[in-house]
N, CA, C and O atoms as a MOPAC input file, in Angstrom:
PM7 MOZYME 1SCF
protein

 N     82.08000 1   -57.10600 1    18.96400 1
 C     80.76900 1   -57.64200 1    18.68000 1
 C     80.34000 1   -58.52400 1    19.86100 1
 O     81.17200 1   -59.15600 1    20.51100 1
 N     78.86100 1   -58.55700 1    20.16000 1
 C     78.55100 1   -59.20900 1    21.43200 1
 C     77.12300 1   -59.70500 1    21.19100 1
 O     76.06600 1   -59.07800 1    21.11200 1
 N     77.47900 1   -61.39700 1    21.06800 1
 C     76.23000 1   -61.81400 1    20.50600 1
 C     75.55600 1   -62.66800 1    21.87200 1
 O     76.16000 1   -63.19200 1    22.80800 1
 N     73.82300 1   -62.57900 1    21.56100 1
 C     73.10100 1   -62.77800 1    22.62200 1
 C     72.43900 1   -64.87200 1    22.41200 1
 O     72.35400 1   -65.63800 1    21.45300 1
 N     72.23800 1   -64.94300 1    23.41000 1
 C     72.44100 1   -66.39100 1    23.15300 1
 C     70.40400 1   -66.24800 1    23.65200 1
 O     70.03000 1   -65.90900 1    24.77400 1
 N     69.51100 1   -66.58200 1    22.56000 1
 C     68.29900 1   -66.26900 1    22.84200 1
 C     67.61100 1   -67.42900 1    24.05600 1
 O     66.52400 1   -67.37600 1    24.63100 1
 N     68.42800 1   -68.18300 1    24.13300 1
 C     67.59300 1   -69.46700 1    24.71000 1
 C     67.76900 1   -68.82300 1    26.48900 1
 O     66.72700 1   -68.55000 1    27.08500 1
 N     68.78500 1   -68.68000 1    27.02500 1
 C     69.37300 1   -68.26500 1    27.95500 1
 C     69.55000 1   -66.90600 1    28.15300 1
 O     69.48100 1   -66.60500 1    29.34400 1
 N     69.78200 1   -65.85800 1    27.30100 1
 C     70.14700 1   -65.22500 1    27.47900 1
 C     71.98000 1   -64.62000 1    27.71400 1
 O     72.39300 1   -63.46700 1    27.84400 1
 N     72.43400 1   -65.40900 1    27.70100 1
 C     73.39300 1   -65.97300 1    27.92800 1
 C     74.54000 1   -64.98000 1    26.88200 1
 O     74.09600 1   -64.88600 1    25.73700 1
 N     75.74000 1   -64.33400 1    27.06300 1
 C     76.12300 1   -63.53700 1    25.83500 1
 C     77.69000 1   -63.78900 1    25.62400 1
 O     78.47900 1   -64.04600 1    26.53300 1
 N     77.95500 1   -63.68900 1    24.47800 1
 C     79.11500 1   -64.53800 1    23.31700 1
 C     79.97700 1   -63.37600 1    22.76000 1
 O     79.38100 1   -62.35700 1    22.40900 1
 N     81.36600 1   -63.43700 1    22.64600 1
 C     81.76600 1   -62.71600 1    22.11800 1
 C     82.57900 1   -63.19900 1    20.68200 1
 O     83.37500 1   -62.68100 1    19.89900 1
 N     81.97700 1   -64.33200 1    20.80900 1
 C     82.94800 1   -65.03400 1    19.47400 1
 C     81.90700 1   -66.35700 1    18.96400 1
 O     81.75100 1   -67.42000 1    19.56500 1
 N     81.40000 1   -66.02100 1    17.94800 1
 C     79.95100 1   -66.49900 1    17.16600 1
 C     80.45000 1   -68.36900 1    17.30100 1
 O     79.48800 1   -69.10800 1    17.51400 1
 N     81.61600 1   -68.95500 1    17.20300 1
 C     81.58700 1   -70.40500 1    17.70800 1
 C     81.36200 1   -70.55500 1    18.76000 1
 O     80.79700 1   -71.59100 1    19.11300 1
 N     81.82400 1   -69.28100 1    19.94100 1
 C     81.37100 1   -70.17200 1    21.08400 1
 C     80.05100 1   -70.01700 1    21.50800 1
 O     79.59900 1   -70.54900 1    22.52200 1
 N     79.09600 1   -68.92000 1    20.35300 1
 C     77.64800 1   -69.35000 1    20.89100 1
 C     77.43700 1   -70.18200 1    20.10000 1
 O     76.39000 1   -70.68400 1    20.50900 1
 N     77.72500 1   -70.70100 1    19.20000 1
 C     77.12400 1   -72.07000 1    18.14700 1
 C     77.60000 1   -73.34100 1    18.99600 1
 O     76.84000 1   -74.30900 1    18.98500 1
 N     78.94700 1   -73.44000 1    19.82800 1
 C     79.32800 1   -74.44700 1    20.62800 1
 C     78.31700 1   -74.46200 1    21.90300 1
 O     77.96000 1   -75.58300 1    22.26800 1
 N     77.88100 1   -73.48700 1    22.52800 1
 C     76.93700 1   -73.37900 1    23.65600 1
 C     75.63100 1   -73.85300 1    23.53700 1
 O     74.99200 1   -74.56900 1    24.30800 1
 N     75.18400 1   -73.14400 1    22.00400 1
 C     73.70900 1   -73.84600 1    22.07300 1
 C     73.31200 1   -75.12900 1    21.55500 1
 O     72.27800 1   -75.75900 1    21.77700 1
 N     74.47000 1   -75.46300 1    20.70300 1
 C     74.33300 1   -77.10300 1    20.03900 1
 C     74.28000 1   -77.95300 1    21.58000 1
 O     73.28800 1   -78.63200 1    21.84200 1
 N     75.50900 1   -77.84000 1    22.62100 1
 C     75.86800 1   -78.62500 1    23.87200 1
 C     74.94900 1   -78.48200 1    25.14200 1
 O     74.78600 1   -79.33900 1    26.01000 1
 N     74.30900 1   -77.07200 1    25.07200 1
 C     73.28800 1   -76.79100 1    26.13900 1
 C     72.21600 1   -77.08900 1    26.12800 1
 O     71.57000 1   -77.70200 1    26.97800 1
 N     71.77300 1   -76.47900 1    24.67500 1
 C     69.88000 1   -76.30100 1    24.56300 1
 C     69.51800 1   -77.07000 1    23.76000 1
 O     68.49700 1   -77.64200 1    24.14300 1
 N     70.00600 1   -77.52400 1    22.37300 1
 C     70.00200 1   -78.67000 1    21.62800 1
 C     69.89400 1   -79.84600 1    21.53000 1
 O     69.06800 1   -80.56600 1    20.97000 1
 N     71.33400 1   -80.14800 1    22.47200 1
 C     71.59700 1   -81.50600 1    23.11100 1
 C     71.73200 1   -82.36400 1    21.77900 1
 O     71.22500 1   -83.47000 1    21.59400 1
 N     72.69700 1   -81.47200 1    20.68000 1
 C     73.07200 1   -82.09800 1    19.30900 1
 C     74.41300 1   -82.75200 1    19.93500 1
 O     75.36900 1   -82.04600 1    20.25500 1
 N     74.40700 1   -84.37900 1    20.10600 1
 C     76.02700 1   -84.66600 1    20.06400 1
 C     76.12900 1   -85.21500 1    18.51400 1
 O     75.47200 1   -86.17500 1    18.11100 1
 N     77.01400 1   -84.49200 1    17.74200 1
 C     77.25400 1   -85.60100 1    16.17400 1
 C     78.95900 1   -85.83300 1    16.47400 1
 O     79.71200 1   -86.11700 1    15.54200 1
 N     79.35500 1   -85.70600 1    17.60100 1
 C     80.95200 1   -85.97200 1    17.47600 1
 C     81.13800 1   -87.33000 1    18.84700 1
 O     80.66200 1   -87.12000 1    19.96300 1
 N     81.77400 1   -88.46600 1    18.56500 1
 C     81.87900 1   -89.19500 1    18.91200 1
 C     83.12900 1   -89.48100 1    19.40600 1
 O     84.09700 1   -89.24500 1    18.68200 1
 N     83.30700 1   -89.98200 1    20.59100 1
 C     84.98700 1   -90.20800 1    20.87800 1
 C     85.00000 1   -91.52200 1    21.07900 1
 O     84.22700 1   -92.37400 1    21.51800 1
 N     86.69300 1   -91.43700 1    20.39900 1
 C     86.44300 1   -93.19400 1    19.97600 1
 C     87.47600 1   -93.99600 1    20.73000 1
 O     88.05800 1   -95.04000 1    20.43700 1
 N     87.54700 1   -93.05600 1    21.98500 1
 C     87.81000 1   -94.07200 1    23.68600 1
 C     86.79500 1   -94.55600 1    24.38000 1
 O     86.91600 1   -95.69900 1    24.82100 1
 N     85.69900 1   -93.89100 1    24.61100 1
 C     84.26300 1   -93.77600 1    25.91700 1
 C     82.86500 1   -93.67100 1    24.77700 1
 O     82.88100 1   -93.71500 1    23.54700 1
 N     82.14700 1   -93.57700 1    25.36600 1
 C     80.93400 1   -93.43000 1    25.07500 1
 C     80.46000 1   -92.39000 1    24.31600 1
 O     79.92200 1   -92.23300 1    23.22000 1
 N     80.92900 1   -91.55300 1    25.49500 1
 C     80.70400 1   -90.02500 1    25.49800 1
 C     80.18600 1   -89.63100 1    23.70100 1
 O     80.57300 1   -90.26900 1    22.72200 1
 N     79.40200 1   -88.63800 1    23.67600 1
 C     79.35800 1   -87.59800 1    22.33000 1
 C     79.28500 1   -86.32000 1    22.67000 1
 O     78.69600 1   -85.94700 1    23.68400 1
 N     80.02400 1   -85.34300 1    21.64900 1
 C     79.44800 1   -84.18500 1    21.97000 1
 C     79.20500 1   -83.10200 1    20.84600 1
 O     79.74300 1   -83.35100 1    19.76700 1
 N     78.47000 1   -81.93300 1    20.94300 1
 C     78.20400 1   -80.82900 1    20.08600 1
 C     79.02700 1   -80.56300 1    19.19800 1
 O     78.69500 1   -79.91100 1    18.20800 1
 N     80.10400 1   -80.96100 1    19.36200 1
 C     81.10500 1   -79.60200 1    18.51600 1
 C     82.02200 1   -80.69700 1    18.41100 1
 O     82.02700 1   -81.77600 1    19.00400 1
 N     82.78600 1   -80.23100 1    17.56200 1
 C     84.67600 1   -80.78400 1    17.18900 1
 C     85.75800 1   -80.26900 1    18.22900 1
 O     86.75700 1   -80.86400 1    18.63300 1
 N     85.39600 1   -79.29000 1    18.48100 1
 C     86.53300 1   -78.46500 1    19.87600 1
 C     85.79600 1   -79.19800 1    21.14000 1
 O     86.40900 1   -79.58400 1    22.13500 1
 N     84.77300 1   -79.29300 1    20.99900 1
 C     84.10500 1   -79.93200 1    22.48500 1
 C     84.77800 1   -81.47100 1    22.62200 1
 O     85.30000 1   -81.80300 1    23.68600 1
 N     84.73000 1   -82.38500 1    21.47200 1
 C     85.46400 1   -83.32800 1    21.57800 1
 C     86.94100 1   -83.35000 1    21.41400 1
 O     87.38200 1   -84.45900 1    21.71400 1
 N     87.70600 1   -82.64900 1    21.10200 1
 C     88.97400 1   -82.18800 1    21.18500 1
 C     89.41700 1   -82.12100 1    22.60000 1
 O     90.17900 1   -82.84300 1    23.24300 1
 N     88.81400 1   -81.18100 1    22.87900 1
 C     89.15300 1   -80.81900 1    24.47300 1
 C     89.06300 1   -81.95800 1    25.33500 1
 O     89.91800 1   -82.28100 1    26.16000 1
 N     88.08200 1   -82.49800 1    25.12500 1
 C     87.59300 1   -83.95000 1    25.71900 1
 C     88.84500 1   -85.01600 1    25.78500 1
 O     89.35400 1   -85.58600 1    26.75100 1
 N     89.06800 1   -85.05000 1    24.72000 1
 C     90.01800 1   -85.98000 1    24.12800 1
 C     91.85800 1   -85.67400 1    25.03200 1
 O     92.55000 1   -86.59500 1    25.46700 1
 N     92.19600 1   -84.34100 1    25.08100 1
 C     93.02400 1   -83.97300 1    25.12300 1
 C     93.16600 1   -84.10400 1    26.93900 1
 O     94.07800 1   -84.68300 1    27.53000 1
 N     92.25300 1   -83.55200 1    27.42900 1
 C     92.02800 1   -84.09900 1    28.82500 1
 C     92.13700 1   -85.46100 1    29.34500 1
 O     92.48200 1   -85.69900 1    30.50200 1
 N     91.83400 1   -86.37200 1    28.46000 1
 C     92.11500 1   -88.10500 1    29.09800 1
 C     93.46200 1   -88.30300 1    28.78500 1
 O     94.10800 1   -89.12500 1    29.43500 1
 N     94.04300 1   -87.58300 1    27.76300 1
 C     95.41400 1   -87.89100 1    27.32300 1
 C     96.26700 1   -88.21200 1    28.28000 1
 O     95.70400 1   -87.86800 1    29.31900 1
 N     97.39600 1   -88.71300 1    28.56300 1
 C     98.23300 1   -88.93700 1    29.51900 1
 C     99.68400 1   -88.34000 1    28.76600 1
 O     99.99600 1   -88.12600 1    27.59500 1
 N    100.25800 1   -88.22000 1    29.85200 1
 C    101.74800 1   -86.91500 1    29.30300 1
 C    102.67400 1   -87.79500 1    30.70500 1
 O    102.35300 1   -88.32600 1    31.76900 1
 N    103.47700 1   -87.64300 1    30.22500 1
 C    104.48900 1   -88.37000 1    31.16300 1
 C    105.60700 1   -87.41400 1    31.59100 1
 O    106.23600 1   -87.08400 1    30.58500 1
 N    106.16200 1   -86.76300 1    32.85800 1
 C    106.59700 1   -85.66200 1    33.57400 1
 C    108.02600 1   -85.63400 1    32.73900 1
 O    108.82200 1   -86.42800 1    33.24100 1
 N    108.38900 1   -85.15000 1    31.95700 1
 C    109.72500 1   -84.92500 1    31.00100 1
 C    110.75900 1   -85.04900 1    32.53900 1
 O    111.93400 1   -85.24500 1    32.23000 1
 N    110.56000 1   -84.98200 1    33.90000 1
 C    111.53100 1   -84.99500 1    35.38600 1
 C    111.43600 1   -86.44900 1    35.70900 1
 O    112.45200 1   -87.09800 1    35.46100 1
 N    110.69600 1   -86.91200 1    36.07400 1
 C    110.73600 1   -87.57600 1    36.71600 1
 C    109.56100 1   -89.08900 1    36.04000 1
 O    109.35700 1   -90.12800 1    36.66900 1
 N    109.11100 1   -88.82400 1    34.97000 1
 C    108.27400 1   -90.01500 1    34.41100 1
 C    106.97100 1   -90.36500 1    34.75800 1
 O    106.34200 1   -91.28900 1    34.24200 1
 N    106.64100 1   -89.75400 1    35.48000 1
 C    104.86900 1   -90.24200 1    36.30200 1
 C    104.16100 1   -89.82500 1    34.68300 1
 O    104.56400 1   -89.00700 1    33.85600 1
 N    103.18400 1   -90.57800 1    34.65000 1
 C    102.36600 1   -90.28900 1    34.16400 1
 C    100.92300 1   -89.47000 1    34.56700 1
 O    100.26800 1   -90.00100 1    35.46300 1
 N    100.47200 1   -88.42500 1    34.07000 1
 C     99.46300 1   -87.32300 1    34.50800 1
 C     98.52400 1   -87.10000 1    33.30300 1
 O     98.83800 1   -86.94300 1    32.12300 1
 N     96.99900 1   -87.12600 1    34.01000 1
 C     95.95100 1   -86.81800 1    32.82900 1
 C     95.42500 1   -85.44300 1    32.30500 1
 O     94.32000 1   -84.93500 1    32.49700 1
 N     96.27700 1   -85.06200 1    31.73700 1
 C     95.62600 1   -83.85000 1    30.82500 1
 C     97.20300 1   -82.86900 1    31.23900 1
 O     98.01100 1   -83.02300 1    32.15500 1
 N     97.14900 1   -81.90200 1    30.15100 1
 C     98.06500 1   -81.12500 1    30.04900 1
 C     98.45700 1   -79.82600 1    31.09000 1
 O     99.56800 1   -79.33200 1    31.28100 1
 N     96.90400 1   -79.38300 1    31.80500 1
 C     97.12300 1   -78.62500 1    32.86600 1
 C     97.57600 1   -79.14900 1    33.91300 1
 O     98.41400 1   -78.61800 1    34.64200 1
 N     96.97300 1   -80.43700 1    34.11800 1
 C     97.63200 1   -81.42800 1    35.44800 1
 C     99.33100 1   -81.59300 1    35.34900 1
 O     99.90900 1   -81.57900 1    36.43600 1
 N    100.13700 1   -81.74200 1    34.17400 1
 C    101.01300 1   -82.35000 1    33.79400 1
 C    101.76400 1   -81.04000 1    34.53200 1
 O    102.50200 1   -81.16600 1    35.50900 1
 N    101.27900 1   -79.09800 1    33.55700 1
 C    102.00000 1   -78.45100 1    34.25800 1
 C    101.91600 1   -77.97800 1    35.45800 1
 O    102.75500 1   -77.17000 1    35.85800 1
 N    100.89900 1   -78.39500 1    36.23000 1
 C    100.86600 1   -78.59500 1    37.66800 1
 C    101.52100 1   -79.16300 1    38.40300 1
 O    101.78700 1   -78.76700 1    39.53800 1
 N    102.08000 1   -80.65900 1    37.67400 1
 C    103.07400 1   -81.54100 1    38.35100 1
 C    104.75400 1   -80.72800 1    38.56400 1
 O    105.57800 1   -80.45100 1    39.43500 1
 N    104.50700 1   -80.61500 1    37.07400 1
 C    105.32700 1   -79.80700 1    36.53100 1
 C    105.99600 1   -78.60100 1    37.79800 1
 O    106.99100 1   -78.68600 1    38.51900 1
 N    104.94400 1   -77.51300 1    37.65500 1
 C    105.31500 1   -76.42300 1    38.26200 1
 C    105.45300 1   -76.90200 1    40.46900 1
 O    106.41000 1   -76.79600 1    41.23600 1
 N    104.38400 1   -77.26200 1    40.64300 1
 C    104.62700 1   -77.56100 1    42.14500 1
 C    105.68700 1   -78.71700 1    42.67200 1
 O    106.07000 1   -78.56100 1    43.83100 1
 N    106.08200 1   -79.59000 1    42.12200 1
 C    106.52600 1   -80.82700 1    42.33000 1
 C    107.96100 1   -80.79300 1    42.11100 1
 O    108.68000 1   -81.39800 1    42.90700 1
 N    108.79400 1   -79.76600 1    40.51400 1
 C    109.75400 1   -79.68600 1    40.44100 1
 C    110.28000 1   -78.28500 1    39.97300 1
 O    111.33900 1   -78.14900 1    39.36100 1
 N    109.47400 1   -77.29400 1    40.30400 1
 C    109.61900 1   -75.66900 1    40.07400 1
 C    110.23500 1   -75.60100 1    39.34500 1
 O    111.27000 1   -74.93400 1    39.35800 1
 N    109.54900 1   -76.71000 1    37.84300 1
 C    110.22200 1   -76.53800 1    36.39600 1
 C    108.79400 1   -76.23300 1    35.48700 1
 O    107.63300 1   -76.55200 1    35.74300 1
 N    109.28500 1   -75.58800 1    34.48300 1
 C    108.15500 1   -75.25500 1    33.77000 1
 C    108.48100 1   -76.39500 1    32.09100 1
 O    109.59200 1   -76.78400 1    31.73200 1
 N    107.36300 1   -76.63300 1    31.48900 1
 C    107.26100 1   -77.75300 1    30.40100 1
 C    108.07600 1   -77.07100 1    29.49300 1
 O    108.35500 1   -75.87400 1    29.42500 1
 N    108.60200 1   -78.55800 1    28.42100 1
 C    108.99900 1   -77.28600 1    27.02700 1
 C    108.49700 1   -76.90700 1    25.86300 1
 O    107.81800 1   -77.71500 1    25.22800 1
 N    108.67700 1   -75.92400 1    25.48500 1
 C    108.14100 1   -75.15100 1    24.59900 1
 C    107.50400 1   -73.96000 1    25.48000 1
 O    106.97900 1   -73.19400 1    24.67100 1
 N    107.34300 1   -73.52300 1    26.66000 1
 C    106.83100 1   -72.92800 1    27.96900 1
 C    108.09700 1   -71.14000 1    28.00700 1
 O    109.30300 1   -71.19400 1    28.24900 1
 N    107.58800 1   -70.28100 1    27.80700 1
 C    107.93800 1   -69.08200 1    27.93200 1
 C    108.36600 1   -68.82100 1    29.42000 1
 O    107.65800 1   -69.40900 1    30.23700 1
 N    109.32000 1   -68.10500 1    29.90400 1
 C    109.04000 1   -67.74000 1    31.96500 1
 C    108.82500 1   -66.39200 1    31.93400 1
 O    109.00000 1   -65.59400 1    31.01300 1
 N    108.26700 1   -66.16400 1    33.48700 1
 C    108.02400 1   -64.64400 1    33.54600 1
 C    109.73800 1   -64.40400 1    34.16300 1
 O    110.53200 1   -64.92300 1    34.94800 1
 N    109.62100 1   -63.06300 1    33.04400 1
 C    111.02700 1   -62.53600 1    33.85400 1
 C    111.72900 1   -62.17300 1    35.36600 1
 O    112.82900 1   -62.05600 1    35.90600 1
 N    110.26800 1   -62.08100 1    35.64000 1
 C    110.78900 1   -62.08800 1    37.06600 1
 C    110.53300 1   -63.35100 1    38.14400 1
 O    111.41700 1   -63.44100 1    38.99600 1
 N    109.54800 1   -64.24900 1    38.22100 1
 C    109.28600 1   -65.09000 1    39.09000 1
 C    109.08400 1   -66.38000 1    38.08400 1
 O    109.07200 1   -66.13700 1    36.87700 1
 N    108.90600 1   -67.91000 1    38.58300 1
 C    109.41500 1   -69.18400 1    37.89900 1
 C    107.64700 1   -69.48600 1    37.56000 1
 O    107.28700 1   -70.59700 1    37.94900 1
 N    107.12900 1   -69.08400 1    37.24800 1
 C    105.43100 1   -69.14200 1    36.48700 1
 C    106.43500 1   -69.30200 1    35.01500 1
 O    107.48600 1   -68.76700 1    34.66400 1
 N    105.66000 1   -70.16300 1    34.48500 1
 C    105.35400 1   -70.41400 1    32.54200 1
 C    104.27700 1   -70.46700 1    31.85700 1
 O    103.23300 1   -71.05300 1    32.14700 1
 N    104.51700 1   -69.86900 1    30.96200 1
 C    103.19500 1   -69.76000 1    29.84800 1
 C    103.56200 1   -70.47800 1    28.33900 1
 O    104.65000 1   -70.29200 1    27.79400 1
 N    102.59400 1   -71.24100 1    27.81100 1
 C    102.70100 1   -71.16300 1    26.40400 1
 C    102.79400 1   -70.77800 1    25.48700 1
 O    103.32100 1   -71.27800 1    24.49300 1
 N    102.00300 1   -69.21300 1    25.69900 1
 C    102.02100 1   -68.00300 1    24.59500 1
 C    102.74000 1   -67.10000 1    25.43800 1
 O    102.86700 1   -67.13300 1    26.66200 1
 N    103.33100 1   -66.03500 1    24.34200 1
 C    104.28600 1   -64.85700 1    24.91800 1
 C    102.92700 1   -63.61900 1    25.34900 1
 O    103.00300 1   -62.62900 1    26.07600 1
 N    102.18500 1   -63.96500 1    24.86000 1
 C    100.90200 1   -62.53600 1    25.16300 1
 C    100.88300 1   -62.91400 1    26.76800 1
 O    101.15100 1   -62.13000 1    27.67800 1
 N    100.52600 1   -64.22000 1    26.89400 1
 C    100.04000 1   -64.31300 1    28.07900 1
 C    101.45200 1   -64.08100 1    29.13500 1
 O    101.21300 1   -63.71800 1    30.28700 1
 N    102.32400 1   -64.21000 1    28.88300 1
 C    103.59800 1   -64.18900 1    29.78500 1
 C    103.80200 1   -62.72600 1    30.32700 1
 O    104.02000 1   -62.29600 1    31.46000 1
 N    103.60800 1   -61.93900 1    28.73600 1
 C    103.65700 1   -60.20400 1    29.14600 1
 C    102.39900 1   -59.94500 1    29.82900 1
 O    102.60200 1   -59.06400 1    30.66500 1
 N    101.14300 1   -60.34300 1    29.83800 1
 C     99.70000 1   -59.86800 1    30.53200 1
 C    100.64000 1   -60.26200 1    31.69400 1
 O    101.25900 1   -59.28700 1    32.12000 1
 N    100.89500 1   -61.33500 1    32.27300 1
 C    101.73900 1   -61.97600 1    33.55000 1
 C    102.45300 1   -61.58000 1    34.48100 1
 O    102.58100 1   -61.94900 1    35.64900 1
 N    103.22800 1   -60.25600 1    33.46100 1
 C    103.78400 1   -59.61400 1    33.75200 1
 C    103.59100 1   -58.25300 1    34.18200 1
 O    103.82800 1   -57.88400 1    35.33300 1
 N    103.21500 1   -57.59700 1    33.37700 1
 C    101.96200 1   -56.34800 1    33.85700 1
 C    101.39300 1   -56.15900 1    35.35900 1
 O    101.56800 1   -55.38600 1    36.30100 1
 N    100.46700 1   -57.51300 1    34.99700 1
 C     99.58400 1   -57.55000 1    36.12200 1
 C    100.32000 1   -58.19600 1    37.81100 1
 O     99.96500 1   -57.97600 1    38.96900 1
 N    101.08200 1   -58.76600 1    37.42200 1
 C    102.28900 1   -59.07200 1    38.96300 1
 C    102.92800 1   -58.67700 1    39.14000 1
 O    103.24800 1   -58.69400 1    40.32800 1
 N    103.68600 1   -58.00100 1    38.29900 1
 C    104.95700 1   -57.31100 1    38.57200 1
 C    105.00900 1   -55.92000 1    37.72300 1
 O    105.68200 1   -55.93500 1    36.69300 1
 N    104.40100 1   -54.83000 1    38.05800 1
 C    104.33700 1   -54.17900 1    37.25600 1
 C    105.47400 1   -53.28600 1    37.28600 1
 O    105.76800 1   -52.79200 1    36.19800 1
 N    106.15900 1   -52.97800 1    38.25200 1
 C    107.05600 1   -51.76600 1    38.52800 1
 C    108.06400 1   -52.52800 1    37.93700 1
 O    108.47400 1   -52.12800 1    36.84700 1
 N    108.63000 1   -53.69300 1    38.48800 1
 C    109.72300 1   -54.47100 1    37.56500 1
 C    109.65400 1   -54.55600 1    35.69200 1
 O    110.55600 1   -54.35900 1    34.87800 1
 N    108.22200 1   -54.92100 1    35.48200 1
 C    107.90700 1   -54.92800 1    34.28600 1
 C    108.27700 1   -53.35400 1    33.94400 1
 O    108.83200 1   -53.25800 1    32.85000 1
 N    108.12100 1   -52.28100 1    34.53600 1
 C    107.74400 1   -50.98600 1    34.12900 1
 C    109.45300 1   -50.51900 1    33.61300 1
 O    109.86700 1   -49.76200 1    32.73500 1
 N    110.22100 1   -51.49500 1    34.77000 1
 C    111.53800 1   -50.37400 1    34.94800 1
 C    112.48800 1   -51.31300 1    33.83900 1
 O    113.51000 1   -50.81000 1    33.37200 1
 N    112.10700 1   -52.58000 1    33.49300 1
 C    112.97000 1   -53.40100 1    32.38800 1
 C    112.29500 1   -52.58400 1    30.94400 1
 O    113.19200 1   -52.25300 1    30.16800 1
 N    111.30900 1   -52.32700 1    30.61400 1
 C    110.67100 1   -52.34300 1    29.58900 1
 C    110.55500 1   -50.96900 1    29.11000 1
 O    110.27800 1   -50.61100 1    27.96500 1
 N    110.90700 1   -49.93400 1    30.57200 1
 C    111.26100 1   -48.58500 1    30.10400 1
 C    109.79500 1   -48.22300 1    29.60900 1
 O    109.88500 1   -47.48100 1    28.63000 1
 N    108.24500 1   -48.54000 1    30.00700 1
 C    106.98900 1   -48.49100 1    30.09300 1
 C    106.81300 1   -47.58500 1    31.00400 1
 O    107.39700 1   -47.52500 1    32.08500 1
 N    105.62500 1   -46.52000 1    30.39200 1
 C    105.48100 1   -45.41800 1    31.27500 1
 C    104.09900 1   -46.48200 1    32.60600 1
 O    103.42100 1   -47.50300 1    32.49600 1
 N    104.31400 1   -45.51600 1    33.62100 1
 C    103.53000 1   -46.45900 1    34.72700 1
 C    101.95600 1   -45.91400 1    34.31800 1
 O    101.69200 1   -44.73800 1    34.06900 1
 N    101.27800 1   -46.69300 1    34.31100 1
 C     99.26500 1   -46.14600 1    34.29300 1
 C     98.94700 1   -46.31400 1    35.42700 1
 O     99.22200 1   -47.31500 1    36.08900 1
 N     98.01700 1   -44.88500 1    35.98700 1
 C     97.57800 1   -44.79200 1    37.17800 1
 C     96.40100 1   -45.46000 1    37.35700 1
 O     95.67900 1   -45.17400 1    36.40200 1
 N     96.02000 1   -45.97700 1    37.87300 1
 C     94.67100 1   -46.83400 1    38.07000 1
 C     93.21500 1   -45.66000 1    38.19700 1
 O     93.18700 1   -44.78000 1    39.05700 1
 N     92.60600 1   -45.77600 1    37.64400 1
 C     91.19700 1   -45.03100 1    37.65600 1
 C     90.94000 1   -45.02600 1    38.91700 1
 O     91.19800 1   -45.78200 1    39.85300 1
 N     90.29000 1   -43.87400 1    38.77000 1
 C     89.78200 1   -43.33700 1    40.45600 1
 C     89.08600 1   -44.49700 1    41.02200 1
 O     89.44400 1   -44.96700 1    42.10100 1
 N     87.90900 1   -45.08100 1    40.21000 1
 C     87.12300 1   -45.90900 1    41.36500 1
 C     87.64100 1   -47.15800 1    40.79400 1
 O     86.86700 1   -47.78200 1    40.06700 1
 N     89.17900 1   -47.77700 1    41.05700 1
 C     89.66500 1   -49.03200 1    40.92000 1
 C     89.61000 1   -49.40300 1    42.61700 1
 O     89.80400 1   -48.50500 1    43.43700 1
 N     89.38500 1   -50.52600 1    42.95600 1
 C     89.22000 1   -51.60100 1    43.80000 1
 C     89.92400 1   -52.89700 1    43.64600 1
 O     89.55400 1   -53.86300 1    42.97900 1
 N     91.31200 1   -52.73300 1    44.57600 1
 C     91.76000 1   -54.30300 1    44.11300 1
 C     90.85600 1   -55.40400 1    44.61500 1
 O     89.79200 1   -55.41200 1    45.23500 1
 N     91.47800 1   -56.12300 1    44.23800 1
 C     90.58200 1   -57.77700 1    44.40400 1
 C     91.05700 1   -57.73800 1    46.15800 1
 O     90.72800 1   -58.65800 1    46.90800 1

């Protein structure tokens, strides 16, 4: 399903995130309040996210403290080529994921012949008019 966002034009494939888009874009409805800053915003996930981003996480290695959870596995991954826990690895190279979907997409798409020859996966030929990046 592919819903059209009338103000913009703008198109949705999942009916919250056009109800999150047009309350935060075109509306300019904040009814959610965060109760660190000022700030308001549209939605409950909009302030979630918000929220979760100022958070501070402290490096399970080495103790620094880092703001927000992507930063943390950034510290994480460049700083001590360790991945967080609860963090899945790709079988072949030291990348981590949170979800196992995303670890196997991870996998596929970087390593496919390795992926192909552990997993006993027949190989897919790429469509005629494929163009790598």
């Amino acid at each position: 399903m592919f819903l059209n966002n009338f103000f913009c034009f703008q198109g949705f494939t999942r009916k919250e995130a056009l109800k999150e888009h047009v309350l935060t874009k075109h509306k300019n409805e904040a009814n959610y309040q965060c109760d660190h800053c000022p700030l308001k915003f549209g939605t409950k996930s909009a302030l979630n996210h918000h929220v979760n981003a100022q958070r501070t996480f402290n490096c399970e290695i080495c103790g620094k403290g880092l703001k927000g959870r992507h930063t943390m596995r950034y510290h994480m991954k460049t700083q001590h080529n360790a991945i967080p826990k609860g963090s899945v690895q790709c079988d072949f190279c030291v990348e981590g994921f949170l979800l196992e979907g995303l670890r196997v997409q991870h996998m596929k798409n970087k390593h496919p012949v390795e992926f192909n020859e552990k997993y006993n996966t027949p190989e897919m030929e790429p469509p005629e008019n494929y163009q790598p990046v």
